[in-house]
N, CA, C and O atoms as a GROMACS GRO file, in nm:
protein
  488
    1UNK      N    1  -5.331  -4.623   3.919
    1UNK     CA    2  -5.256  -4.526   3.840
    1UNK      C    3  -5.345  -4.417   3.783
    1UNK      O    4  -5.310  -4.353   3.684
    2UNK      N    5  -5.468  -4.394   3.847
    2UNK     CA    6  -5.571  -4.296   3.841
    2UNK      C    7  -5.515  -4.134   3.876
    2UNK      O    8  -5.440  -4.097   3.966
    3UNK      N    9  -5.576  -4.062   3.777
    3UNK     CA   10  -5.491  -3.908   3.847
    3UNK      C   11  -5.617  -3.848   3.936
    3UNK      O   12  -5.591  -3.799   4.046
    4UNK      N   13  -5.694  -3.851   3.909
    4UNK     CA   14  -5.825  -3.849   3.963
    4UNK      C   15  -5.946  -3.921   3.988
    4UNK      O   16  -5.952  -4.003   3.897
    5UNK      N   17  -6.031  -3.933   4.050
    5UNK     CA   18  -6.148  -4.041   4.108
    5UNK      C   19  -6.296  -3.952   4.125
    5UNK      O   20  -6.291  -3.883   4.227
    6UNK      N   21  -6.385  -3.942   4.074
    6UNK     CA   22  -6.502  -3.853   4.083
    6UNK      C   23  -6.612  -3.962   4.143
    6UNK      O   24  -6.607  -4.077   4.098
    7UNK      N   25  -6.709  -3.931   4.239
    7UNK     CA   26  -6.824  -3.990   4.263
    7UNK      C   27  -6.937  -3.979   4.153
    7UNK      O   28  -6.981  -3.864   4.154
    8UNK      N   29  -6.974  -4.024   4.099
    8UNK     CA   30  -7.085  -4.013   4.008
    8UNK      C   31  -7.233  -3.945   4.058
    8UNK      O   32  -7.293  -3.849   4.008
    9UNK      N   33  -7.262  -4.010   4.149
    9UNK     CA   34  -7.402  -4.058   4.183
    9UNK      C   35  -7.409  -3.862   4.253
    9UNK      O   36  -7.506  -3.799   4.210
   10UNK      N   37  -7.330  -3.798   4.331
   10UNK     CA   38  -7.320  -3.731   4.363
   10UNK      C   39  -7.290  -3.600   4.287
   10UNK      O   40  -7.249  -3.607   4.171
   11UNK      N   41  -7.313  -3.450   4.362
   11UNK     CA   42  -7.260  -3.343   4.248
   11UNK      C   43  -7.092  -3.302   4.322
   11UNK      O   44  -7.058  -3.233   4.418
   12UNK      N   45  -7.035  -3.364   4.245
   12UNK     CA   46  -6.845  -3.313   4.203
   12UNK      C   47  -6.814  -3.400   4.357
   12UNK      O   48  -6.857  -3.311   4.431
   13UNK      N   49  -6.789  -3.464   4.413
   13UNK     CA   50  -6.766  -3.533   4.496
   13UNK      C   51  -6.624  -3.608   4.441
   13UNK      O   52  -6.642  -3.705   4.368
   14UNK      N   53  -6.477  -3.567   4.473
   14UNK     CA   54  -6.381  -3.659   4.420
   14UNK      C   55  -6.326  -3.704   4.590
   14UNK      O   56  -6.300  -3.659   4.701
   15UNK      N   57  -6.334  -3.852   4.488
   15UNK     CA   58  -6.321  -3.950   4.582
   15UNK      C   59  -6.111  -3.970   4.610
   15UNK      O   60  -6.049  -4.014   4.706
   16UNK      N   61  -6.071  -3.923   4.497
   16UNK     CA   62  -5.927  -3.946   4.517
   16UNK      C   63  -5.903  -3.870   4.445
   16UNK      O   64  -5.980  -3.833   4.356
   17UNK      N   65  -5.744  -3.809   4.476
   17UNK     CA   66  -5.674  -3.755   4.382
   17UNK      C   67  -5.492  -3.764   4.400
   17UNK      O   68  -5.425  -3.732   4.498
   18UNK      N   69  -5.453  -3.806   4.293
   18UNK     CA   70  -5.304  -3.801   4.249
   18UNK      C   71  -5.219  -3.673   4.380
   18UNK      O   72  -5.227  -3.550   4.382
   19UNK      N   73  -5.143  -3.767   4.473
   19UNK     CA   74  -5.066  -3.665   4.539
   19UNK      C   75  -4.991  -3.544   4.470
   19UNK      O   76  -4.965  -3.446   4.540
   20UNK      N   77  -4.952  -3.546   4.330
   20UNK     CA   78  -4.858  -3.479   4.256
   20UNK      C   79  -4.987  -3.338   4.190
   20UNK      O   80  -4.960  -3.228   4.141
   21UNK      N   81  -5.091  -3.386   4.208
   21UNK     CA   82  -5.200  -3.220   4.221
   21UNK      C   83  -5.255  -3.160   4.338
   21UNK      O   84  -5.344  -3.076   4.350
   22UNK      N   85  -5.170  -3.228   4.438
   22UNK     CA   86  -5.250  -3.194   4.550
   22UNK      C   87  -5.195  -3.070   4.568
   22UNK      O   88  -5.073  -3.066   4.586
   23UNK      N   89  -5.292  -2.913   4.565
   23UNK     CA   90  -5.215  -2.794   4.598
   23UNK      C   91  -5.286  -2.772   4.787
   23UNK      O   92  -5.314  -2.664   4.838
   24UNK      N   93  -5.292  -2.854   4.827
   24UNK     CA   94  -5.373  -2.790   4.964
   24UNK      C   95  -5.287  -2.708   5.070
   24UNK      O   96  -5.321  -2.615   5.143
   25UNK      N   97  -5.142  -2.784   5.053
   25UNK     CA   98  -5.050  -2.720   5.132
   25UNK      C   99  -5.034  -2.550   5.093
   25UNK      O  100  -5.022  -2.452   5.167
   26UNK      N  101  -5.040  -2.560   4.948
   26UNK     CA  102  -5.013  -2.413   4.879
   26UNK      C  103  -5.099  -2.300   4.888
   26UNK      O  104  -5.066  -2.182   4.881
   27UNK      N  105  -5.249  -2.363   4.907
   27UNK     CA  106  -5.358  -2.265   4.948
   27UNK      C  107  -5.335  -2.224   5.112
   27UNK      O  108  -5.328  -2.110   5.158
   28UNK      N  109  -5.325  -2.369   5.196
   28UNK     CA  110  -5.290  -2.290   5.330
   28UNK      C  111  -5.213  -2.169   5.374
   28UNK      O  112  -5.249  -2.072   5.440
   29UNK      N  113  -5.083  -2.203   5.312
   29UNK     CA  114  -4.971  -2.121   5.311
   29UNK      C  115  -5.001  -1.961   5.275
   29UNK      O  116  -4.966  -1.856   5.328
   30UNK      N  117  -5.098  -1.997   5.137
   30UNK     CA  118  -5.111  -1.798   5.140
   30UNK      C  119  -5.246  -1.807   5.179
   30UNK      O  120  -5.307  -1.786   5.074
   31UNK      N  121  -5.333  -1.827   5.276
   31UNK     CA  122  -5.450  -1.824   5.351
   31UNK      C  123  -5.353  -1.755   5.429
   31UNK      O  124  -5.356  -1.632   5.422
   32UNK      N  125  -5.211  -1.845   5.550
   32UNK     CA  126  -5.188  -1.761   5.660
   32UNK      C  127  -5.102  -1.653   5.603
   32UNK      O  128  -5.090  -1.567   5.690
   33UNK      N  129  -5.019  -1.611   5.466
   33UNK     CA  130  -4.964  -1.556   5.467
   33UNK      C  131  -5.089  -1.425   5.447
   33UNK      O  132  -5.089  -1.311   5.494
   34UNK      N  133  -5.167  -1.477   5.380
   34UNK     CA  134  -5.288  -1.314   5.394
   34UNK      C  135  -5.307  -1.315   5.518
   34UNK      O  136  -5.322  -1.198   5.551
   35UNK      N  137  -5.316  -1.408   5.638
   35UNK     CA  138  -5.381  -1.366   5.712
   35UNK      C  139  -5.247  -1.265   5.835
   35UNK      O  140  -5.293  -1.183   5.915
   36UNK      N  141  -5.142  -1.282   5.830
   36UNK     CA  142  -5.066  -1.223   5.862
   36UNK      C  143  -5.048  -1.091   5.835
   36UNK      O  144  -5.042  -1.010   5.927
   37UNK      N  145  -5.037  -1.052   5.700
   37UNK     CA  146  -5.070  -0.958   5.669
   37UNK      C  147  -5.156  -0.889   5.692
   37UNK      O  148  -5.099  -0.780   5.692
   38UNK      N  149  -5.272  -0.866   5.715
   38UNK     CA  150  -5.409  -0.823   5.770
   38UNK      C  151  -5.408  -0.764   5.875
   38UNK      O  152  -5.452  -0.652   5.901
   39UNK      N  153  -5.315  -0.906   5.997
   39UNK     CA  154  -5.305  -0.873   6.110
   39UNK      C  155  -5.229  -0.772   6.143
   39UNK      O  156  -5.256  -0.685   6.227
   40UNK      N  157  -5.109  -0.782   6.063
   40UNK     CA  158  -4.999  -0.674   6.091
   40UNK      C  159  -5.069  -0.519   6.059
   40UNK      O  160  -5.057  -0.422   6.134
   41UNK      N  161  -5.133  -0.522   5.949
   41UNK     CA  162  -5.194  -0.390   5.919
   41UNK      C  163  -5.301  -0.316   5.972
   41UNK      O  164  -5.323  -0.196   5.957
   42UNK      N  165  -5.385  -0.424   6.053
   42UNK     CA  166  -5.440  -0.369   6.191
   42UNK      C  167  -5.367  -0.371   6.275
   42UNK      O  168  -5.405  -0.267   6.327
   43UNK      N  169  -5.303  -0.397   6.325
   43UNK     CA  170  -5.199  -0.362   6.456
   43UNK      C  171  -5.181  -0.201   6.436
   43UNK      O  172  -5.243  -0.109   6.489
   44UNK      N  173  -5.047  -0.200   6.318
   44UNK     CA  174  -5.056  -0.094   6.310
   44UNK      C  175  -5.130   0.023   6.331
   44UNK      O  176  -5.093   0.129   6.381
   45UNK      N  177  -5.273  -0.019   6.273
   45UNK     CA  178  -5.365   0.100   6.254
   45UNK      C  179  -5.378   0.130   6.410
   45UNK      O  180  -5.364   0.240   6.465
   46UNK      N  181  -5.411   0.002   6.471
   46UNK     CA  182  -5.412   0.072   6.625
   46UNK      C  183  -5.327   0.103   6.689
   46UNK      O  184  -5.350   0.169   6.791
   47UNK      N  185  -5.191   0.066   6.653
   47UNK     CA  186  -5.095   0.171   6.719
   47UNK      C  187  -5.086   0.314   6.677
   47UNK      O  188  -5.045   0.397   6.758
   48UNK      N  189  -5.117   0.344   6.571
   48UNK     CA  190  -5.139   0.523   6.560
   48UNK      C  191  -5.251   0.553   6.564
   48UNK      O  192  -5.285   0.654   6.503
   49UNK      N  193  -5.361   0.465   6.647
   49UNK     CA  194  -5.496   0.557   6.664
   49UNK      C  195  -5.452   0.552   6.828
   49UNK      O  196  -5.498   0.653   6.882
   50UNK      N  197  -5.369   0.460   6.935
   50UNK     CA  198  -5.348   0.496   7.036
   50UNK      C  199  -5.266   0.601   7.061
   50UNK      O  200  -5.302   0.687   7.142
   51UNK      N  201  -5.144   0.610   6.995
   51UNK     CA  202  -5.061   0.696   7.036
   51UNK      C  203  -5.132   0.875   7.067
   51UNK      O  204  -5.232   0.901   6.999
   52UNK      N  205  -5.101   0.944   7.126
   52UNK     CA  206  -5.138   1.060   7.123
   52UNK      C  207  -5.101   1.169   7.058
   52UNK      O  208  -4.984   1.204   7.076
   53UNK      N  209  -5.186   1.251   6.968
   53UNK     CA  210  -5.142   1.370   6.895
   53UNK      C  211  -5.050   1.456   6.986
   53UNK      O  212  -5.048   1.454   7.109
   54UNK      N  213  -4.988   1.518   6.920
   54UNK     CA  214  -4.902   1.585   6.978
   54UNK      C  215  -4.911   1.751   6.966
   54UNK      O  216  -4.890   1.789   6.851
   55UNK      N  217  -4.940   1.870   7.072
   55UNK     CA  218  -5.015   1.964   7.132
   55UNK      C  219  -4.921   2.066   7.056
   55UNK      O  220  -4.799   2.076   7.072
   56UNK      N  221  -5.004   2.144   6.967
   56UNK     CA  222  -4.922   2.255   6.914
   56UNK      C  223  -4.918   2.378   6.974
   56UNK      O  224  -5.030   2.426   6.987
   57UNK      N  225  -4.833   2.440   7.011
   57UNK     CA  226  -4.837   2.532   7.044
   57UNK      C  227  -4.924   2.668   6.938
   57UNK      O  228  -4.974   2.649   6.828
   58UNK      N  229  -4.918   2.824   7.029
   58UNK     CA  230  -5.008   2.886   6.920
   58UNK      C  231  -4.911   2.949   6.796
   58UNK      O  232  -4.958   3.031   6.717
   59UNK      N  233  -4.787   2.909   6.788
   59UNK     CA  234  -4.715   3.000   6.700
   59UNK      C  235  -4.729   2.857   6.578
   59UNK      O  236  -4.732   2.862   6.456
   60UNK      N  237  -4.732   2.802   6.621
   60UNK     CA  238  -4.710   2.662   6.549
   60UNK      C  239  -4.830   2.631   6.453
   60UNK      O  240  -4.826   2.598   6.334
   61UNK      N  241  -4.974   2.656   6.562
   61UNK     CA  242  -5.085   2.695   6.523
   61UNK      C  243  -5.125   2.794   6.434
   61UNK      O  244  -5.222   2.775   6.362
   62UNK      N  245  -5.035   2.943   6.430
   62UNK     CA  246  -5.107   3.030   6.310
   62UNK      C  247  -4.987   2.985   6.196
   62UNK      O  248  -4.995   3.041   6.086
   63UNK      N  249  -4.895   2.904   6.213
   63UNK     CA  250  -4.809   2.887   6.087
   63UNK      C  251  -4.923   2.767   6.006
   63UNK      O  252  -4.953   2.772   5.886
   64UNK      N  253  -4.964   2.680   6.088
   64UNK     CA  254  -5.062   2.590   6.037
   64UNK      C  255  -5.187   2.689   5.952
   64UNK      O  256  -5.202   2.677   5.830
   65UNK      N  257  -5.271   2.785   6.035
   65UNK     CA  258  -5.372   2.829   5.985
   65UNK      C  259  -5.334   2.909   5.836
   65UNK      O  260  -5.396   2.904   5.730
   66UNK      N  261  -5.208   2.984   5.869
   66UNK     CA  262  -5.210   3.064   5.774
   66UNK      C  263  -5.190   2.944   5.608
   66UNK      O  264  -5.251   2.981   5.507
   67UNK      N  265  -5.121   2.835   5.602
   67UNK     CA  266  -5.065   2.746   5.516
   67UNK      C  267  -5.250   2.678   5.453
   67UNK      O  268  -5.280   2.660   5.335
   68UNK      N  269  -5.317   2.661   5.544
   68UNK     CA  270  -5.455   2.652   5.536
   68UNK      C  271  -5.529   2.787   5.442
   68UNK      O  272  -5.598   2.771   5.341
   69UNK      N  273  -5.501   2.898   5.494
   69UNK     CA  274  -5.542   3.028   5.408
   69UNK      C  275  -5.529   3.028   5.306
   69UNK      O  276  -5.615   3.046   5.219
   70UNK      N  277  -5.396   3.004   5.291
   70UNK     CA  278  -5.285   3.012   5.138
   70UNK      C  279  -5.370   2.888   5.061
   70UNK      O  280  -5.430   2.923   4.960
   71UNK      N  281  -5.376   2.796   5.087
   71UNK     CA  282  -5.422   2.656   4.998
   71UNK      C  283  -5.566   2.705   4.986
   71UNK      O  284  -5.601   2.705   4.868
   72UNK      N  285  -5.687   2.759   5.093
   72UNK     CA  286  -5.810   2.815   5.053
   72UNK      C  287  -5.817   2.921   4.892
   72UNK      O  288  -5.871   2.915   4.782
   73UNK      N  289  -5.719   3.018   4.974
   73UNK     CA  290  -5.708   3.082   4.826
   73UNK      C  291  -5.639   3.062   4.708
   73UNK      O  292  -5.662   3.116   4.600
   74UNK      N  293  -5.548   2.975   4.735
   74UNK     CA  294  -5.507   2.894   4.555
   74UNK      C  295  -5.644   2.814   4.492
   74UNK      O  296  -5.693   2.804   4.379
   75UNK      N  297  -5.675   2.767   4.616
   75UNK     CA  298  -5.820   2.660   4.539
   75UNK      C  299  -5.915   2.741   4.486
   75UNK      O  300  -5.968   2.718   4.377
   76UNK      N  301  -5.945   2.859   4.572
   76UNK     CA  302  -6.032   2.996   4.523
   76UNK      C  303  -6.006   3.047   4.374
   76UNK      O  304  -6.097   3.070   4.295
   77UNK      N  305  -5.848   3.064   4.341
   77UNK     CA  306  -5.825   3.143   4.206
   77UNK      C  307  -5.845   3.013   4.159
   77UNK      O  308  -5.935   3.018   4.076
   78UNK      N  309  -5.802   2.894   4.174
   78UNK     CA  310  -5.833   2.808   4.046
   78UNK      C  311  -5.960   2.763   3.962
   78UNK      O  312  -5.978   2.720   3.848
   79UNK      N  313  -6.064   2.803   4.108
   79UNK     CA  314  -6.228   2.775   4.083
   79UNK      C  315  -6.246   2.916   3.973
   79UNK      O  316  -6.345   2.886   3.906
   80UNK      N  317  -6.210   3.015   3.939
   80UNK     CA  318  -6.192   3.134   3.948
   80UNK      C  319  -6.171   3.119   3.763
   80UNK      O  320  -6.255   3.111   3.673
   81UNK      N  321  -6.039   3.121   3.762
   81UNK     CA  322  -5.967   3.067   3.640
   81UNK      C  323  -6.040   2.962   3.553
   81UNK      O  324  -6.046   2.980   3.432
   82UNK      N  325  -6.101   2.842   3.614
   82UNK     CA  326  -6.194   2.742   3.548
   82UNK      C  327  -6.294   2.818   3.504
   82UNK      O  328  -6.316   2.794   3.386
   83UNK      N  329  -6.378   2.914   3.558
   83UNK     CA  330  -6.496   2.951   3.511
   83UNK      C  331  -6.456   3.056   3.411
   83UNK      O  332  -6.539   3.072   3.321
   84UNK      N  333  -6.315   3.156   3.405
   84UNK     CA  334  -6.367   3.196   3.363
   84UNK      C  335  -6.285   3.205   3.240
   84UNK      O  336  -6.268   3.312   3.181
   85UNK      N  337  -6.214   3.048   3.188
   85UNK     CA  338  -6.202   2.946   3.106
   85UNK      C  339  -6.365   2.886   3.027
   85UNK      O  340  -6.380   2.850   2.910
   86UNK      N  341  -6.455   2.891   3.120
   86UNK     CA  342  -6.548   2.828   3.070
   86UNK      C  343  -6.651   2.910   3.007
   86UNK      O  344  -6.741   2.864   2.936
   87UNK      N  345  -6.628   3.080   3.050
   87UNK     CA  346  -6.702   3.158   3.022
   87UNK      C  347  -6.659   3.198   2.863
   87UNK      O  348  -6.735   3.239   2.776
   88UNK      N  349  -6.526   3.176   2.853
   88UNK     CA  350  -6.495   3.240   2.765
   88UNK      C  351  -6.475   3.114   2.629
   88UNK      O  352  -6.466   3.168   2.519
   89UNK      N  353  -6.470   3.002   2.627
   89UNK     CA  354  -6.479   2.873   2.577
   89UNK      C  355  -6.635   2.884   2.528
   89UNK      O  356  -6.651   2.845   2.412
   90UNK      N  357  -6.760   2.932   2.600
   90UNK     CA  358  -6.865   2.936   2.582
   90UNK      C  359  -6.925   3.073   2.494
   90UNK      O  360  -7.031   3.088   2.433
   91UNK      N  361  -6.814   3.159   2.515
   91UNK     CA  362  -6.876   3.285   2.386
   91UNK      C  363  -6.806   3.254   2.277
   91UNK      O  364  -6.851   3.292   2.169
   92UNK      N  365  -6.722   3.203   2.279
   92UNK     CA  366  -6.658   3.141   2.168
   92UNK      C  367  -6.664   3.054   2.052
   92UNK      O  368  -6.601   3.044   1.946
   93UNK      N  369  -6.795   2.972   2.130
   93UNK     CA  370  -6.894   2.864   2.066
   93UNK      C  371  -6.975   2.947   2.056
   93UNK      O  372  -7.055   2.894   1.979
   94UNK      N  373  -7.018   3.056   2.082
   94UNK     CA  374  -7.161   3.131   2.071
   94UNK      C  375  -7.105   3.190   1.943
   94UNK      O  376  -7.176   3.152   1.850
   95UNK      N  377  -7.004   3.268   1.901
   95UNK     CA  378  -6.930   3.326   1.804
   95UNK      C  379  -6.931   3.273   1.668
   95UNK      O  380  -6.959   3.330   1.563
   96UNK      N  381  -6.882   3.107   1.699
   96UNK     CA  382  -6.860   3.056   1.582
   96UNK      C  383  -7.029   2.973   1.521
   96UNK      O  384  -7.058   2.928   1.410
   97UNK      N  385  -7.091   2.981   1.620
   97UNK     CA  386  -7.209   2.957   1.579
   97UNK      C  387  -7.293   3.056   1.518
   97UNK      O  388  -7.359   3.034   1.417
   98UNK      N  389  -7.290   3.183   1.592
   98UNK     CA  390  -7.292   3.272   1.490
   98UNK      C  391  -7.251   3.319   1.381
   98UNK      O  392  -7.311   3.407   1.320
   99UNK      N  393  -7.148   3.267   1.346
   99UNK     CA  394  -7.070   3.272   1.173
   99UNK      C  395  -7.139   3.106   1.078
   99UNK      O  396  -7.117   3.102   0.956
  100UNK      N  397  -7.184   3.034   1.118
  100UNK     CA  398  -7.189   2.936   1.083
  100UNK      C  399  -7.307   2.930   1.043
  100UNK      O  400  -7.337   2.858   0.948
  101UNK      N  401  -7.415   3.018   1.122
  101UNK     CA  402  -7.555   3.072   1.113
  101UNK      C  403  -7.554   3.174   1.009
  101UNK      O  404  -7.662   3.195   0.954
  102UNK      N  405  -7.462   3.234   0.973
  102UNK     CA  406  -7.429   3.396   0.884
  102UNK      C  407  -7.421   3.330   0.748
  102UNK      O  408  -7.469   3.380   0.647
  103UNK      N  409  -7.349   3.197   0.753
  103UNK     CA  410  -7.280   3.158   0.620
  103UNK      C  411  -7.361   3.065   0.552
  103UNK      O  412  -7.345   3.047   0.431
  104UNK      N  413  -7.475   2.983   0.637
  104UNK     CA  414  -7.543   2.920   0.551
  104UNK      C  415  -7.686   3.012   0.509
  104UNK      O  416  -7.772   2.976   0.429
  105UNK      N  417  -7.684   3.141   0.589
  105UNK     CA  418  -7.799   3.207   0.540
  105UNK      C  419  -7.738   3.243   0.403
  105UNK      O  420  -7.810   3.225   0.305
  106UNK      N  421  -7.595   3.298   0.381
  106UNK     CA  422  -7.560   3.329   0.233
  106UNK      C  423  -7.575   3.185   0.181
  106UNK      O  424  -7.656   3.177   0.088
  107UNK      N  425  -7.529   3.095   0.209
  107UNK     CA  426  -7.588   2.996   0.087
  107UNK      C  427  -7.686   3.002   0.055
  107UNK      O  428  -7.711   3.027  -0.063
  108UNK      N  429  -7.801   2.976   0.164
  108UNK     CA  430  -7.903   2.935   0.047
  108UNK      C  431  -7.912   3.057   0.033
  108UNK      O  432  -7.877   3.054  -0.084
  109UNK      N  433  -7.932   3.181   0.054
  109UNK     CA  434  -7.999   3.293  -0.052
  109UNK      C  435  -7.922   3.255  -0.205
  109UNK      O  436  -7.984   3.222  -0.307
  110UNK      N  437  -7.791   3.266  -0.195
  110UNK     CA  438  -7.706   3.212  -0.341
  110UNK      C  439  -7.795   3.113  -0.414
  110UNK      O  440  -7.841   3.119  -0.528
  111UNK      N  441  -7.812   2.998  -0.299
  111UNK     CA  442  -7.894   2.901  -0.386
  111UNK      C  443  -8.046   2.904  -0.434
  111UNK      O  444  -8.084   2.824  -0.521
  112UNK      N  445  -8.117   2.980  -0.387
  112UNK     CA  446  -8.249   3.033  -0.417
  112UNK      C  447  -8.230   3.119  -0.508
  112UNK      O  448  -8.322   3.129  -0.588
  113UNK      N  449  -8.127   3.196  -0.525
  113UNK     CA  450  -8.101   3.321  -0.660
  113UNK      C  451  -8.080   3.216  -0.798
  113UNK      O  452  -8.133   3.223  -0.909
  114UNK      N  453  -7.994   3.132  -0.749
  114UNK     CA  454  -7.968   3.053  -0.892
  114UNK      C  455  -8.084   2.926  -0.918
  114UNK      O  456  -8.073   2.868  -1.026
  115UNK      N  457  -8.169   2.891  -0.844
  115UNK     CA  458  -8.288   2.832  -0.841
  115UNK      C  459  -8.388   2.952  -0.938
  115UNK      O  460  -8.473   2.921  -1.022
  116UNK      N  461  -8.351   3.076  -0.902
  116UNK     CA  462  -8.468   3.141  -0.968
  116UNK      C  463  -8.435   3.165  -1.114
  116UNK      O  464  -8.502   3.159  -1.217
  117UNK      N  465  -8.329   3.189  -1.090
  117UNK     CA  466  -8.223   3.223  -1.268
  117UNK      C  467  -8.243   3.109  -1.340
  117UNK      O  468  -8.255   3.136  -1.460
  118UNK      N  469  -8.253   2.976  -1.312
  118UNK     CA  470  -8.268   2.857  -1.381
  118UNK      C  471  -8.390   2.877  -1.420
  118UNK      O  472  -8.429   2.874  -1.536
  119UNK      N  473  -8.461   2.900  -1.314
  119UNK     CA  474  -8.641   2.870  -1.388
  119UNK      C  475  -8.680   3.006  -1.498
  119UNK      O  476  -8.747   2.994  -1.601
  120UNK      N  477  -8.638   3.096  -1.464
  120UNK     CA  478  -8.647   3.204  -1.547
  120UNK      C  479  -8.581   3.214  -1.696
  120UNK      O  480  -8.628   3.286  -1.783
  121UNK      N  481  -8.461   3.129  -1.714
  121UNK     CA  482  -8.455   3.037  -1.850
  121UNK      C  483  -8.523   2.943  -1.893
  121UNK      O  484  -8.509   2.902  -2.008
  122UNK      N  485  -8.576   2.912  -1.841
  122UNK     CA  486  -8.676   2.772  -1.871
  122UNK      C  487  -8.776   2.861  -1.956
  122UNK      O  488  -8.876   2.810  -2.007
   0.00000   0.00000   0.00000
């Protein structure tokens, strides 16, 4: 009435186990069900690497090239637009760094004026 049986002397060696844990049937089952799968999805692949492309004619061909043009130059203005997003994101930080540079030079002068006014009561 053992659920399990381990060899000792040995590393993990079970000598028995309780039919009611036995999953071996359950691992087989999705071993072949992956392996089915696999198969089917190479098949496939080689049925559309055999089949043959199919021959465009040239009208067919400049409707293709031109759709190619069109997508070159959308990708063109967008490279376009990014930079000059980035150009302008970047004087912008140059700007506010320059105010930020403006405003602590008025502090401390403020604070060196009233540093001097203090000691000059003293």
């Amino acid at each position: 009435k053992f659920d399990f049986i381990f060899d000792k002397t040995s590393d993990l060696v079970m000598l028995y186990s309780n039919k009611k844990y036995d999953i071996s049937e359950l691992v087989l089952s999705t071993i072949k069900k992956t392996r089915l799968v696999a198969d089917k999805k190479k098949k496939r692949k080689q049925k559309n690497a055999a089949t043959p492309r199919r021959q465009l004619n040239q009208s067919q061909k400049n409707v293709v090239k031109k759709k190619e043009d069109l997508r070159a130059k959308k990708l063109a203005e967008i490279e376009k637009k990014k930079k000059q997003i980035a150009d302008k994101r970047a004087l912008l930080i140059k700007q506010r760094d320059e105010k930020r540079k403006i405003l602590l030079d008025r502090k401390e002068a403020l604070r060196k004026k009233k540093l001097e006014a203090t000691k000059k009561q003293e």
